[in-house]
VMD Tcl script that draws the C-alpha trace (Angstrom):
set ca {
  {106.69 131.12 107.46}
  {108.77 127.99 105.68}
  {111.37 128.10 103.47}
  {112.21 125.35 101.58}
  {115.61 124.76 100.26}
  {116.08 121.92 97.48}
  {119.19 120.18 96.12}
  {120.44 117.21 93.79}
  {119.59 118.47 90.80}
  {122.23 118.07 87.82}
  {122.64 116.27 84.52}
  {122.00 112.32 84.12}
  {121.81 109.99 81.48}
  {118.27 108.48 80.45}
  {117.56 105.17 82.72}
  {119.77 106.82 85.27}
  {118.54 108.02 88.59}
  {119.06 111.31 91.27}
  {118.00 112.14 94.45}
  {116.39 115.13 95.01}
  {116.24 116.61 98.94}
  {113.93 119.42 100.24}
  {115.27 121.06 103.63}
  {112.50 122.71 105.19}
  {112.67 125.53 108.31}
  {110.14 125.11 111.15}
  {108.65 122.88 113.99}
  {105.98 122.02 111.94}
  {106.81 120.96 109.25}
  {105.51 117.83 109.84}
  {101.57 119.19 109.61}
  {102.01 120.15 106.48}
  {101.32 118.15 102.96}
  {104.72 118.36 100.83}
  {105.28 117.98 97.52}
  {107.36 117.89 94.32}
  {106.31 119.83 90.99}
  {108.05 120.38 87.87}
  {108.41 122.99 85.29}
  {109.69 122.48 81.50}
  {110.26 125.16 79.17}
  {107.10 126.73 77.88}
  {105.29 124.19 79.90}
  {103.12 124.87 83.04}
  {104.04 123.96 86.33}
  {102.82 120.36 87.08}
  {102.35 117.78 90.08}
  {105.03 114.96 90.26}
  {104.50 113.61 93.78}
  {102.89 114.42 97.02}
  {102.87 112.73 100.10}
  {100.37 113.92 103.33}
  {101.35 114.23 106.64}
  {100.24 111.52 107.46}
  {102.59 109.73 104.90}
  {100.17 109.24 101.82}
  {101.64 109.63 98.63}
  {100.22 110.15 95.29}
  {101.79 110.39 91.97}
  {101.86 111.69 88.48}
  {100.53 109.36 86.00}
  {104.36 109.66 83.72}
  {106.21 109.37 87.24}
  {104.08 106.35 88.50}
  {106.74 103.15 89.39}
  {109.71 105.63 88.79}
  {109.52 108.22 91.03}
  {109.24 107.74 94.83}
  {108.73 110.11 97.61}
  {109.38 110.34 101.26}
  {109.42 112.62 104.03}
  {111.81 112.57 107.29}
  {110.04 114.97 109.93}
  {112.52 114.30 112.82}
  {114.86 116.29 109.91}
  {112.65 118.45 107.86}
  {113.05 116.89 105.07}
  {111.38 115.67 102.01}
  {113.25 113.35 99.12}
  {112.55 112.14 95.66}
  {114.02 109.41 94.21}
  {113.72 109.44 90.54}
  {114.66 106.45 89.03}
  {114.48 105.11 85.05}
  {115.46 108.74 84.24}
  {113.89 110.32 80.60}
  {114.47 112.94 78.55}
  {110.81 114.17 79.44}
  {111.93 114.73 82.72}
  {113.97 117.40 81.91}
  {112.66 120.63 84.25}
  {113.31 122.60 87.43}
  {111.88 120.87 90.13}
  {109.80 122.67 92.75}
  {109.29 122.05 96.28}
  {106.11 122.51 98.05}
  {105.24 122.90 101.36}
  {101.07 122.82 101.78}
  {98.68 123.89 104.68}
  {95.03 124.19 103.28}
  {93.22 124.97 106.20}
  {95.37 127.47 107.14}
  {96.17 129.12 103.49}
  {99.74 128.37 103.57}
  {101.41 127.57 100.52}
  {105.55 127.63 100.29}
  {107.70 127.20 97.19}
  {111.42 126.90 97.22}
  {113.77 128.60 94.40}
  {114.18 124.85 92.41}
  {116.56 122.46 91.03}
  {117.16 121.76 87.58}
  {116.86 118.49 86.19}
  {118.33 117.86 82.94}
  {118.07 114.09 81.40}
  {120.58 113.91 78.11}
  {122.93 111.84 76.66}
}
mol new
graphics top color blue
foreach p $ca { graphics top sphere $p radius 0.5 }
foreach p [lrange $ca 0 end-1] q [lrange $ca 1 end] { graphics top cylinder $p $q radius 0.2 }
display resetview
């Protein structure tokens, strides 16, 4: 089992930038494939950014040059660093925690996101 705590959400201005952070339980974390999704209202949940353990990332098309993500497994954590902030970006923001092979899939409780002026 891994839960999956985020933070750093809140309220920013568009072109301004946040730092989202993913604590993670467990000694493995670093096996699995972590990533960020997002949810708008009346919108489905979608990929923003996932990066492998073995530190390859890919990215959402609208996030692409933006958005960056990392992972720090001595800490059991996973970041993303949202930069040129829009008002599209407004949504919770989801962390995921990903083990194919062995069916695990872990979601924490998400951060909101809100850009506005």
């Amino acid at each position: 089992q891994v839960q999956l705590v985020e933070s750093g959400g809140g309220l920013v201005q568009p072109g301004g930038s946040l730092r989202l952070s993913c604590a993670a339980s467990g000694s493995i974390f670093r096996f699995y494939t972590m990533g960020w999704y997002r949810q708008a209202p009346g919108k489905q949940r979608e990929l923003v950014a996932v990066i492998t353990s073995g530190d390859i990332t890919n990215y959402a098309d609208s996030v692409k040059g933006r958005f960056t993500i990392s992972r720090d497994n001595a800490n059991n954590k996973v970041y993303l660093q949202m930069n040129s902030l829009k008002p599209e970006d407004t949504a919770v923001y989801y962390c995921n925690a990903l083990w194919a092979l062995l069916g695990h899939n872990y979601w924490g409780q998400g951060t909101q996101v809100t850009v506005s002026s």
